[in-house]
C-alpha positions in Angstrom: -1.2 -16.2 27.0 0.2 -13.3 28.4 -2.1 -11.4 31.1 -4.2 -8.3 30.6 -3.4 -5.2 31.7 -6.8 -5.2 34.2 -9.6 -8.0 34.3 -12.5 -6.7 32.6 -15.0 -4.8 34.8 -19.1 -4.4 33.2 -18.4 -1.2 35.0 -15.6 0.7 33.5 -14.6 -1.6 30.5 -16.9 -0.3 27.7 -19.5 -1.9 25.3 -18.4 -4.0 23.0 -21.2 -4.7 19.6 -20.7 -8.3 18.3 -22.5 -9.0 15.0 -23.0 -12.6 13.5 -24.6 -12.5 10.0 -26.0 -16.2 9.5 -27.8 -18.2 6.5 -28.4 -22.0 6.2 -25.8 -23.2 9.3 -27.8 -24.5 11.8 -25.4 -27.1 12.5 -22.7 -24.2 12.7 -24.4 -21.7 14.3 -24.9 -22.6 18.0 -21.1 -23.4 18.3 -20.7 -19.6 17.1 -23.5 -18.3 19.3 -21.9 -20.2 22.5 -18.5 -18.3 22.0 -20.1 -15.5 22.1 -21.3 -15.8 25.4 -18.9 -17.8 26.9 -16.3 -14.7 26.5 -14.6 -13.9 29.8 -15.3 -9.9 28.1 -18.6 -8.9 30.3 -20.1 -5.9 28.7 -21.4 -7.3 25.4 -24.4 -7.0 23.1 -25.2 -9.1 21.1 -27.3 -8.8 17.0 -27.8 -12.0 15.0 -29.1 -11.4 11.8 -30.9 -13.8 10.3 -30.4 -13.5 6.4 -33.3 -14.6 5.0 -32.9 -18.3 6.2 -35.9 -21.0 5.1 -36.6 -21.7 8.7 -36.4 -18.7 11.2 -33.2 -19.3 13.2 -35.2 -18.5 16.8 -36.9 -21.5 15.8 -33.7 -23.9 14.9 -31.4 -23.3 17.4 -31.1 -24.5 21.2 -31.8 -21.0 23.1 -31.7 -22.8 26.4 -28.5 -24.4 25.7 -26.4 -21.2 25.0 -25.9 -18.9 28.3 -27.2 -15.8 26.7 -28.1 -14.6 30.1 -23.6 -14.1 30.2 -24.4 -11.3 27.7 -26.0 -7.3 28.4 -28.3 -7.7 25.4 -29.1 -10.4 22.9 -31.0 -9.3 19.6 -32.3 -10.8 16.9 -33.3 -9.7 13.5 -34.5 -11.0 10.5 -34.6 -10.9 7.0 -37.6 -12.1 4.7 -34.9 -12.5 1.6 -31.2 -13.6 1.2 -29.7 -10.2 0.6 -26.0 -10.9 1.5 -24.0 -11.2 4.0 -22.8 -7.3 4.2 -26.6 -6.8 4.3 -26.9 -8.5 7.1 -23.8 -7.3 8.9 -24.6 -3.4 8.2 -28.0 -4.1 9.7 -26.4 -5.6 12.6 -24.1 -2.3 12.7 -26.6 0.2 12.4 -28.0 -0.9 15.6 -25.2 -1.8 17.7 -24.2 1.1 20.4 -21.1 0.1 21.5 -17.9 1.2 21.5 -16.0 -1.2 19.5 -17.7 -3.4 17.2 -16.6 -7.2 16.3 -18.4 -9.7 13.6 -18.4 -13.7 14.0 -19.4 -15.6 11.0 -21.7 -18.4 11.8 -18.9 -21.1 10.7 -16.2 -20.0 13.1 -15.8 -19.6 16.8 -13.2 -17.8 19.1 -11.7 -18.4 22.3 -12.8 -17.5 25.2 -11.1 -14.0 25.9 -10.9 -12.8 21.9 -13.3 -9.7 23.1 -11.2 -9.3 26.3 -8.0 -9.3 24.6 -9.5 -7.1 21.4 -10.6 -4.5 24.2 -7.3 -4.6 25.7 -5.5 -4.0 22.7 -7.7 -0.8 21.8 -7.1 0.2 25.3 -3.3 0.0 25.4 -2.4 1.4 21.3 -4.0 4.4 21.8 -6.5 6.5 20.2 -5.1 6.4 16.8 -5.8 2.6 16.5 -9.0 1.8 14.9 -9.0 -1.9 14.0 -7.2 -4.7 16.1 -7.0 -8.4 14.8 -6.3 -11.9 15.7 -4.4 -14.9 15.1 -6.8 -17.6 13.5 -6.5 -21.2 12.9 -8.4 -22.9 9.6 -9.4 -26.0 9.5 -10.4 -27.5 6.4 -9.8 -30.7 3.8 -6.0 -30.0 3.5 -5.7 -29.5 7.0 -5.0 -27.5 9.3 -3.2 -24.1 9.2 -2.4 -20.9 11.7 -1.7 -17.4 10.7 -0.4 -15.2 13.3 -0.4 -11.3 12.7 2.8 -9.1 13.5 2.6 -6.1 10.9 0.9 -3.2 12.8 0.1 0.9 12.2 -0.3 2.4 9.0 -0.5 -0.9 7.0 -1.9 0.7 3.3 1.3 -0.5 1.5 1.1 -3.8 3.3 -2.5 -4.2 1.9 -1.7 -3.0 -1.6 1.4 -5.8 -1.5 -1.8 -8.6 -0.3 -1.1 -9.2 3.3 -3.5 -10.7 5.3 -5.1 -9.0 8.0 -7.8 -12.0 8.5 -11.7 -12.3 8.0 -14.5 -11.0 9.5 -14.2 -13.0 12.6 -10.7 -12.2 13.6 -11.4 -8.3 13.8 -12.7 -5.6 16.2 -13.1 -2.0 14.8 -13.7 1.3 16.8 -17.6 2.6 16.0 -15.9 6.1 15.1 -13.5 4.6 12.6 -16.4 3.0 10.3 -18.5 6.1 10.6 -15.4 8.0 8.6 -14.3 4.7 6.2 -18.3 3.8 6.0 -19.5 0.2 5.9 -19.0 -2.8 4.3 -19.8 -2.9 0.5 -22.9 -4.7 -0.4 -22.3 -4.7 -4.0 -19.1 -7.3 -3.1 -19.9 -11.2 -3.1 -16.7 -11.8 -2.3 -13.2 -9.9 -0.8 -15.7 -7.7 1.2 -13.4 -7.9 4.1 -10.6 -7.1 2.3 -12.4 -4.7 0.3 -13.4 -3.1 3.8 -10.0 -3.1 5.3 -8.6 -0.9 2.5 -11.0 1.7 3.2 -10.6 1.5 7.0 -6.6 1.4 6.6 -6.9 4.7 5.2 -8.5 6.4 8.8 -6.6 4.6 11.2 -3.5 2.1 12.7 -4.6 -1.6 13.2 -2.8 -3.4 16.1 -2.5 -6.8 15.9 -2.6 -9.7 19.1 -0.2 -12.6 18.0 -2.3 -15.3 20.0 -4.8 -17.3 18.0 -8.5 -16.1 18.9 -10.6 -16.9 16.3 -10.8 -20.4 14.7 -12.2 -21.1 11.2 -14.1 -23.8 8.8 -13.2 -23.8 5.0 -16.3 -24.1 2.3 -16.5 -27.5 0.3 -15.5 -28.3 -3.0 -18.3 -27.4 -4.8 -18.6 -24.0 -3.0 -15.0 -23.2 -3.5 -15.9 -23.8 -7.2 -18.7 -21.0 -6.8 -16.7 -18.7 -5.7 -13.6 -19.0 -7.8 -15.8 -18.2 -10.7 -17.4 -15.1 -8.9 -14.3 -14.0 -7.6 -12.9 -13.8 -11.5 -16.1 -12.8 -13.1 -17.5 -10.2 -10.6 -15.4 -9.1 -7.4 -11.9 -8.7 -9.0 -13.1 -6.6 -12.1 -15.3 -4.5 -9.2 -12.2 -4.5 -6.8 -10.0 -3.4 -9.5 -11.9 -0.5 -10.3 -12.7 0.7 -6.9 -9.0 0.4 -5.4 -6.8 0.8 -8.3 -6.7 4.8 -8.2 -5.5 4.2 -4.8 -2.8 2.0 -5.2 -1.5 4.4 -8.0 -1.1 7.0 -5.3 1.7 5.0 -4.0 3.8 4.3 -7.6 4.4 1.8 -10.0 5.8 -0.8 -7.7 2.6 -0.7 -5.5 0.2 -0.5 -8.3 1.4 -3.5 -9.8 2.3 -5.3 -6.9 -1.5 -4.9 -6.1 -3.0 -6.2 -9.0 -0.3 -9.2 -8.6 -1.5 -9.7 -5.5 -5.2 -10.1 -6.7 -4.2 -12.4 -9.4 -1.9 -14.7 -6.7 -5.3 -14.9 -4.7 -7.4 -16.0 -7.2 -5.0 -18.6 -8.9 -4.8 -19.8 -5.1 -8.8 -20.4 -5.0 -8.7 -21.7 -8.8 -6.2 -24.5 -7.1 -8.4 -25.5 -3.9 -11.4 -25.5 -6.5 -9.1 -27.9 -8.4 -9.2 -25.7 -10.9 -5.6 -26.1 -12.3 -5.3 -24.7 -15.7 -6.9 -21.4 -14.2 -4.2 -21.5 -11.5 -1.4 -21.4 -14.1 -2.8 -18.3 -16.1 -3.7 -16.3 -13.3 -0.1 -17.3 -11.2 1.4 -16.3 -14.6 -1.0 -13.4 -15.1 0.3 -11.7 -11.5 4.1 -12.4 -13.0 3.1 -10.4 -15.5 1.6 -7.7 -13.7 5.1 -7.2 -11.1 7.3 -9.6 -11.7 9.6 -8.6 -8.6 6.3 -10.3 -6.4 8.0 -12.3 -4.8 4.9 -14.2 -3.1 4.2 -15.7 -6.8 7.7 -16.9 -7.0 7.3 -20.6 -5.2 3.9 -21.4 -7.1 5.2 -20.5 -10.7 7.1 -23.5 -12.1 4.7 -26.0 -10.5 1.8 -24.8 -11.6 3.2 -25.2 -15.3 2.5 -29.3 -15.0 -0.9 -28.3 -13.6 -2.3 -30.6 -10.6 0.0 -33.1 -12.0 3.2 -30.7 -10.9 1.7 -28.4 -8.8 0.2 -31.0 -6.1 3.1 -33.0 -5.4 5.4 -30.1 -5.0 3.2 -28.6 -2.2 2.6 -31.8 -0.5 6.5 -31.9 -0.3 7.2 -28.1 0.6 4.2 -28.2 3.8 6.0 -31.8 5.0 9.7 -29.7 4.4 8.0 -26.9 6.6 6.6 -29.5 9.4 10.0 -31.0 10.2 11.9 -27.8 10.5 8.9 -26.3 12.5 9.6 -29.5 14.7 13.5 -29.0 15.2 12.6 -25.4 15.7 
């Protein structure tokens, strides 16, 4: 990793807000906590919010076993209901004071300088950069997979065309910046943080740091299921709706080009949910909608066999990719 500008100083580095929304992941959750305050970043404070969980996390989790006293403040709060994770993260955001403000879902973790480096970033861009983000790696039944971020400063049309920015946990946004673009949407079970970014995107630059910071866990089978069906039945109609008037600022191409890239994202979960047949229509559907997309273009005629076509044809494109990624 390249070196910061300046180490990080409790005295003239300011406070950075970290907010970890958590449900049900004990078994998760201490791993997440301990990143927190293992970062070499000095001037932190800390909200967990507890989302309604069965047993009160202060009671689950291994207090002595996580160096909290590393941290300026550690706070916990408490739901008596599951209201949702943007619940849970605007709570954590309406009491945070520092700032720059960073979330960590209770299923990842980050490295130990992601706040340093996040801080640095803000530091070096300038004042019109309101949102920096991370490389991640995911780690899930397929695998194992990195993304790491290049496209920087006004990035709306790079939204609108479906380019990923990351989660949650691989962002840090400037307190001013979400008191213009206003928080997360708690009417979203799904896409909230890309539902947020397009807000944000709108007030500010994002910067990103092309070093993996933030590492991730993928849902199970049964969950990915879940949320195929609410991303089809519930957040895309909502997502349409809300952003569409947007992306018609920016003409046809755009417009359709983001409603492609909405349909490409849901026929990707449809195919990890094994979902195939939804795949097809909703690959086919995003064809439709812009059919110069070129993103849709590799996963068209294999998804026309279903998982019969589709999943030996990707098995043999990531192998493709490994070799030539060894003889670089």
């Amino acid at each position: 990793m390249t070196a910061l500008t300046e180490p990080p100083n409790r005295d003239t580095w300011p406070l950075v807000s970290v907010v970890v929304p958590t449900y049900g992941r004990d078994e998760y959750l201490e791993d997440a906590l301990r990143s927190v305050a293992e970062q070499t970043y000095d001037n932190i404070e800390l909200f967990v919010v507890d989302d309604g969980s069965s047993i009160p996390i202060t009671e689950t989790i291994d207090e002595e076993g996580i160096p909290f006293e590393n941290l300026e403040s550690v706070t916990f709060i408490r739901h008596n209901e599951n209201r949702g994770a943007n619940v849970a993260r605007n709570n954590g955001i309406r009491s945070a004071t520092g700032e720059f403000i960073a979330f960590l879902d209770d299923d990842d973790w980050w490295h130990e300088e992601k706040i340093a480096r996040g801080v640095n970033a803000f530091l070096t861009g300038g004042e019109n950069v309101g949102l920096v983000y991370n490389g991640k790696q995911t780690e899930g039944a397929d695998g194992t997979t990195k993304m790491i971020p290049s496209v920087e400063g006004d990035v709306v049309t790079d939204l609108l065309e479906g380019k990923e920015f990351g989660q949650f946990s691989s962002i840090m946004v400037r307190s001013s910046v979400i008191d213009e673009a206003g928080l997360p949407d708690e009417r979203f079970p799904s896409w909230q943080d890309r539902e947020w970014l397009f807000r944000i995107a709108q007030y500010c630059e994002f910067k990103p740091i092309p070093e993996i910071l933030t590492y991730r866990r993928v849902g199970h089978a049964d969950r990915i299921t879940r949320d195929f069906q609410t991303q089809r039945d519930v957040t895309y109609p909502m997502f349409v709706e809300k952003h569409e008037p947007l992306a018609a600022e920016y003409g046809w191409y755009y417009r359709r080009a983001f409603l492609a890239s909405l349909r490409l994202n849901l026929a990707r979960t449809a195919v990890r949910a094994d979902e195939y047949e939804e795949a097809r229509k909703y690959f086919w559907r995003g064809f439709a909608a812009n059919p110069l997309y070129r993103p849709l273009y590799p996963h068209l005629l294999p998804s026309l066999g279903g998982k019969w076509t589709y999943k030996p044809v990707t098995v043999v494109r990531k192998q493709i990719s490994k070799v030539a990624s060894l003889l670089g």
